[in-house]
C-alpha positions in Angstrom: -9.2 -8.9 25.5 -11.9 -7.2 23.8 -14.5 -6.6 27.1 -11.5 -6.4 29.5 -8.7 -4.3 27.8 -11.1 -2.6 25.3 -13.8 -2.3 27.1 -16.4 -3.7 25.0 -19.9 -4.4 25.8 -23.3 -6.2 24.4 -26.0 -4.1 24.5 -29.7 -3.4 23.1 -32.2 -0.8 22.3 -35.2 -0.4 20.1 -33.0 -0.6 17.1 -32.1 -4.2 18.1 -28.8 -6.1 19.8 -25.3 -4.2 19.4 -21.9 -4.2 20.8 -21.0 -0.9 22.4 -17.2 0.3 21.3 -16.1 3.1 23.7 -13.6 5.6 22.0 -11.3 7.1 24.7 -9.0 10.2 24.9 -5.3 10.1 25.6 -6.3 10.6 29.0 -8.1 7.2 28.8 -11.7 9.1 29.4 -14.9 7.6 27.0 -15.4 10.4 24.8 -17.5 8.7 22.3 -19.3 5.2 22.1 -20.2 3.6 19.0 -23.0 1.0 18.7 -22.1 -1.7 16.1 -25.5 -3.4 15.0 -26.0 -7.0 12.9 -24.4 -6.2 9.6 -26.8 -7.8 7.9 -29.5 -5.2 8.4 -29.6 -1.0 8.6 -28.6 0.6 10.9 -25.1 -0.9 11.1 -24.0 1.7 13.2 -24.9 4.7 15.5 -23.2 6.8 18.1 -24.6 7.2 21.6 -26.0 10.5 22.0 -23.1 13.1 23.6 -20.4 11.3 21.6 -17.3 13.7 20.3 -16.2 11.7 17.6 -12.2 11.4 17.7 -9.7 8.5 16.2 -10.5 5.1 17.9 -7.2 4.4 20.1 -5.9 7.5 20.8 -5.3 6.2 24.2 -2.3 4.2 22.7 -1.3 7.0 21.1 1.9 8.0 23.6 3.3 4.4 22.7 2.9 5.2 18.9 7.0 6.9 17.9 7.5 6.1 14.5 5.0 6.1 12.3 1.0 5.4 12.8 -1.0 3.1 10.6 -4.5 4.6 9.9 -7.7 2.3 8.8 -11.4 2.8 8.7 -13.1 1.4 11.6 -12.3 -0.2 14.6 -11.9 -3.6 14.3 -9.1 -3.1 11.8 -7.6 -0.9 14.8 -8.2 -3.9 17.1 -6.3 -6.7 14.5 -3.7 -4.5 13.8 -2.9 -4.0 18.1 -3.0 -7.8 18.1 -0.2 -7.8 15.4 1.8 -5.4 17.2 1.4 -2.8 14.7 0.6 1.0 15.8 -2.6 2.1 14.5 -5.8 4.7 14.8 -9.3 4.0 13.6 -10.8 6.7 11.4 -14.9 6.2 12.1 -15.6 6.8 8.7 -13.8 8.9 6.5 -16.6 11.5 6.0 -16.0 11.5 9.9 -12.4 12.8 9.7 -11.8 16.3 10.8 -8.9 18.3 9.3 -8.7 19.4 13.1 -7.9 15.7 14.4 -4.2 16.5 12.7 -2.8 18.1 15.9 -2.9 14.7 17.4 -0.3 14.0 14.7 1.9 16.4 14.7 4.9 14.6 16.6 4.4 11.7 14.8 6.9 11.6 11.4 5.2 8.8 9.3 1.5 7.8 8.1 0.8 4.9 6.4 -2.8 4.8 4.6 -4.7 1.4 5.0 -6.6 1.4 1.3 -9.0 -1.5 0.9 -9.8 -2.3 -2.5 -13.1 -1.0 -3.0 -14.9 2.9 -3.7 -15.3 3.1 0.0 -11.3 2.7 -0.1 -11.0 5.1 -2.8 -13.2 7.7 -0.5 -11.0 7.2 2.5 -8.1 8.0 0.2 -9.2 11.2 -1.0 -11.5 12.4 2.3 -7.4 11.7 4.3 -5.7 13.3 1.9 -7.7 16.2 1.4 -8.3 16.5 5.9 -4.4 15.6 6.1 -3.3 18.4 3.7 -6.2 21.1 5.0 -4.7 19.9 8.9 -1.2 21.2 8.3 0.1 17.6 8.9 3.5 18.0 7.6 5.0 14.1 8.0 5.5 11.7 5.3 2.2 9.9 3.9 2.2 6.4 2.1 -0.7 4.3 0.8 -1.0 0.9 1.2 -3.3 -2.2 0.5 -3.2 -6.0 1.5 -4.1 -6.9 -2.3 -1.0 -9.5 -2.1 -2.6 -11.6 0.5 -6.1 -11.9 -1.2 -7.8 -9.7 1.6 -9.6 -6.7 1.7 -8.8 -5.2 5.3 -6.5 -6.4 8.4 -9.2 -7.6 10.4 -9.4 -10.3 7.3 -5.9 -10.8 7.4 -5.7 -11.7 10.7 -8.7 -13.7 10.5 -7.0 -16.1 7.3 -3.6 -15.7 8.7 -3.8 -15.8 12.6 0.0 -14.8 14.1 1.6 -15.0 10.9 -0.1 -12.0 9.9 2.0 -9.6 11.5 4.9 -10.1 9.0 2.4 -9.9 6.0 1.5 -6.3 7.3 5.3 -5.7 7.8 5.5 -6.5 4.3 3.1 -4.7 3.1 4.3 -1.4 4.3 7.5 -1.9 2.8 5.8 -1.9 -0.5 3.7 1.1 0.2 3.9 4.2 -2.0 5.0 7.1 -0.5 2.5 10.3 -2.0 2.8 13.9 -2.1 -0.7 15.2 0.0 -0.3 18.9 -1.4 -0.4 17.7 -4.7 -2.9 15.6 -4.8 -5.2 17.6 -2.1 -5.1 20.3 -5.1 -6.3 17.8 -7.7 -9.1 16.3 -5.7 
């Protein structure tokens, strides 16, 4: 599913062995590619030179109606498509741009993936503050998978395999909804 839907690829360079993530366009164009190294040892990541960094899966945005889920990274993207849950990957929230809000406008509700950690705490505050400067004007809600003893949905899905999916349905029932002018004045 990964090499033949996603389009994922080994590769290597003088850095060392990575898999190669393309990003896509709604069009379904690679836009951006994304070199995922051994997370044991810097660099973890890089982008291949000529990449126009965008959300990770906006090709599957048309299908996305109700409400998106957005997480940091890709693979949290990935689990989250294998639980049948619509979602966009962030690459990094000092990545997001107030400007990638356009490709939210017609969609009504966002649901903040918050892992429990200070890089969740930035991604919090860098997508409320690029949310609010955006003009996205839907509802916004925070949520974490704290209940399940995981950090992230790629974890869940790991631990919990199928089952998963109703965790994550649970989860977003229990997430807060937050004011994004408010607290985009604060931070």
């Amino acid at each position: 599913w990964l090499k033949d839907e996603l389009g994922i690829k080994n590769g290597s360079d003088r850095t060392g062995k990575y898999i190669k993530i393309p990003y896509r366009n709604r069009a379904g164009e690679i836009t951006a590619t994304r070199k995922r190294y051994n997370p044991k040892k810097k660099p973890y990541f890089k982008w291949a030179k000529g990449s126009k960094l965008s959300f990770y899966g906006l090709w599957r945005l048309p299908t996305m109606l109700n409400y998106v889920i957005l997480v940091e990274g890709e693979s949290d993207s990935q689990s989250l498509w294998e639980m049948g849950a619509p979602a966009l990957g962030v690459p990094g929230a000092s990545n997001f741009q107030s400007a990638w809000c356009s490709e939210l406008a017609d969609i009504p509700k966002l649901f903040l993936h918050i892992e429990p950690d200070q890089g969740g705490q930035t991604f919090r505050k860098q997508m409320i503050k690029n949310l609010y400067d955006g003009g996205y004007s839907g509802e916004v809600c925070t949520f974490n998978l704290g209940d399940y003893g995981v950090k992230d949905p790629s974890e869940l899905y790991i631990r919990y395999g199928v089952d998963a999916a109703e965790m994550v349905k649970k989860a977003l029932q229990k997430a807060e909804r937050i004011d994004i002018k408010e607290l985009a004045e604060e931070i």
